[in-house]
C-alpha positions in Angstrom: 0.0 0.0 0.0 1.6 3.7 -0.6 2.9 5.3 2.6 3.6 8.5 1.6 1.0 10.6 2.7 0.9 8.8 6.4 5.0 9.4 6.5 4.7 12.8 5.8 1.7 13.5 8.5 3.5 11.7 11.6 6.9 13.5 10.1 5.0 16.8 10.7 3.6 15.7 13.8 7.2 14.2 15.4 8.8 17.7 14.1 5.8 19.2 16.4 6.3 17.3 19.6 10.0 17.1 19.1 10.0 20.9 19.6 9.0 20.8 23.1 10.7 19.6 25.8 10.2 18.1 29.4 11.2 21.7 30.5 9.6 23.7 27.8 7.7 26.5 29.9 3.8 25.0 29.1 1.0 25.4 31.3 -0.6 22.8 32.8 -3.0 21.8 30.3 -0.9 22.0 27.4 1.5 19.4 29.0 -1.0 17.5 29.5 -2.8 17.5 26.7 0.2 17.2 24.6 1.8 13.8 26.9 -2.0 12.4 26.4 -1.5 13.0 22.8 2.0 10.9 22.3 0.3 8.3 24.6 -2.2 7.5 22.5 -0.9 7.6 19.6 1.7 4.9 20.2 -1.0 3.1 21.8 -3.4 3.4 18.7 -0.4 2.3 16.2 0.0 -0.7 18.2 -3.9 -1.5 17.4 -3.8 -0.5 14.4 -0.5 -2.4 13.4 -2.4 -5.5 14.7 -5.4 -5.1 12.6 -2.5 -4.7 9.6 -1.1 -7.8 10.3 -4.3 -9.6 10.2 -5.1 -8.1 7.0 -1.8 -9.1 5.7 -2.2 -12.3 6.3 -6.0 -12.7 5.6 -7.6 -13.3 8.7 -10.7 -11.3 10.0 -9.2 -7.8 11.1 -10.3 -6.2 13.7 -9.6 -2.5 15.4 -10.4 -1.7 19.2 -8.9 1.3 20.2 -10.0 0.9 24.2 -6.3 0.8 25.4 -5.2 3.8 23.2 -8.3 5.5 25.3 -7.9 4.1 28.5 -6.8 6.5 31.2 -4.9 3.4 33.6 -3.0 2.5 30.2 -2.5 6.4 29.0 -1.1 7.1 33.0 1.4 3.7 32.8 3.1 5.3 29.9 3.3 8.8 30.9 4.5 7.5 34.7 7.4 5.4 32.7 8.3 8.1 30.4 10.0 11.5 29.8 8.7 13.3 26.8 11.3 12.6 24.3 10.8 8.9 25.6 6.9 9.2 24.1 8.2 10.8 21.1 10.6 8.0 20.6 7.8 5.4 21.4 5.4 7.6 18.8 8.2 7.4 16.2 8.8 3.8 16.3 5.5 2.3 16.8 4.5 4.4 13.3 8.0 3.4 11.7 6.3 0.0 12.6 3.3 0.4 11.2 4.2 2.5 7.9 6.4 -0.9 7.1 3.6 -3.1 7.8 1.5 -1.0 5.0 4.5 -0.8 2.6 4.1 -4.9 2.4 1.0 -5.2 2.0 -0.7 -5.4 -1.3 -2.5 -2.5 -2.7 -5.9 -5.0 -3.0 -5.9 -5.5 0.8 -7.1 -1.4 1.1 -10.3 -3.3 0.3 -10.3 -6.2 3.2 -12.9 -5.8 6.1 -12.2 -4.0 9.0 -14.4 -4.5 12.3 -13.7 -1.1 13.8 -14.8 -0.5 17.5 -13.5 3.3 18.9 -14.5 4.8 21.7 -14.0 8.4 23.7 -11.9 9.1 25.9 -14.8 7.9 28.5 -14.6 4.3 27.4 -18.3 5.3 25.6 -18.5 3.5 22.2 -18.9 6.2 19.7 -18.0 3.8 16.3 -19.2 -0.2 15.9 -18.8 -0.7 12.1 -17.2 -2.6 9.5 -14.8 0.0 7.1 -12.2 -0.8 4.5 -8.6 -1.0 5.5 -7.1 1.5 3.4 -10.4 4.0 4.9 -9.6 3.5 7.9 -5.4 4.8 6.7 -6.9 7.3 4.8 -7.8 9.0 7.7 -5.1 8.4 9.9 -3.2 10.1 7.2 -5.6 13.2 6.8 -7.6 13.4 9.6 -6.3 11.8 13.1 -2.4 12.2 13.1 -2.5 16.0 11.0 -5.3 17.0 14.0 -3.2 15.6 16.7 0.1 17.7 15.0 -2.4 20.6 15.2 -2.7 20.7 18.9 0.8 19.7 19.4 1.6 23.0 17.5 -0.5 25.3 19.3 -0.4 23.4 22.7 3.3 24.0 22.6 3.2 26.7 20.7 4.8 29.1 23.4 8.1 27.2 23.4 8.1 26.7 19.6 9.9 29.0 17.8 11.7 30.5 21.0 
């Protein structure tokens, strides 16, 4: 499957959070909002690297992202790591899954996804079947160029300076 859009969107989004630091002057909210951001996102490439696999290999494929949502698995991470730590985590669980997609067929963007998401709540807010290369469409347009967004103007104090 081609990459390149999803490269370039978590390249933006590392060059974002690799601009701040653990002593980057950031109010309260920002940090946290930002360190919940890197969580998640290396929690959500580890589902979505398993629903890959599946698809690479034919099986039923399915996408949960409860643990990339859950607040006991979003605080383990952020207790065990600094900031560049998460950025390091974010960059290798993509890396990960961008070389998953690279081996995979262009046909399997059409294999069956069952995609459960839910808020940050645990509330199920999606239950549906989508297409594979959908659901990396908008991780590539959507999801990981909104989260770069917010990593921009979260830290956007420090950036620059």
């Amino acid at each position: 499957m081609e990459t390149d859009e999803l490269l370039t969107a978590y390249r933006h989004l590392l060059e974002a959070a690799e601009r701040i630091t653990d002593t980057s002057p950031l109010a309260e909210s920002d940090r946290a909002q930002i360190d919940w951001i890197l969580a998640h996102i290396a929690l959500s490439d580890r589902a979505l690297a398993g629903a890959g696999r599946d698809v690479l290999a034919g099986r039923a494929a399915r996408l949960d992202n409860a643990q990339a949502m859950s607040k006991s698995e979003i605080g383990r991470i952020l207790g065990s790591t600094t900031h560049a730590e998460r950025a390091e985590l974010v960059r290798r669980n993509a890396m990960e899954l961008i070389d998953l997609l690279a081996r995979t067929p262009e046909e399997a963007a059409e294999a069956t996804v069952r995609a459960r998401l839910v808020d940050r709540e645990g509330s199920v807010v999606f239950d549906q079947d989508l297409k594979w290369g959908d659901l990396v469409r908008v991780r590539a347009r959507e999801h990981i160029p909104g989260h770069a967004a917010t990593l921009r103007a979260r830290g956007g104090a420090h950036i620059g300076s």
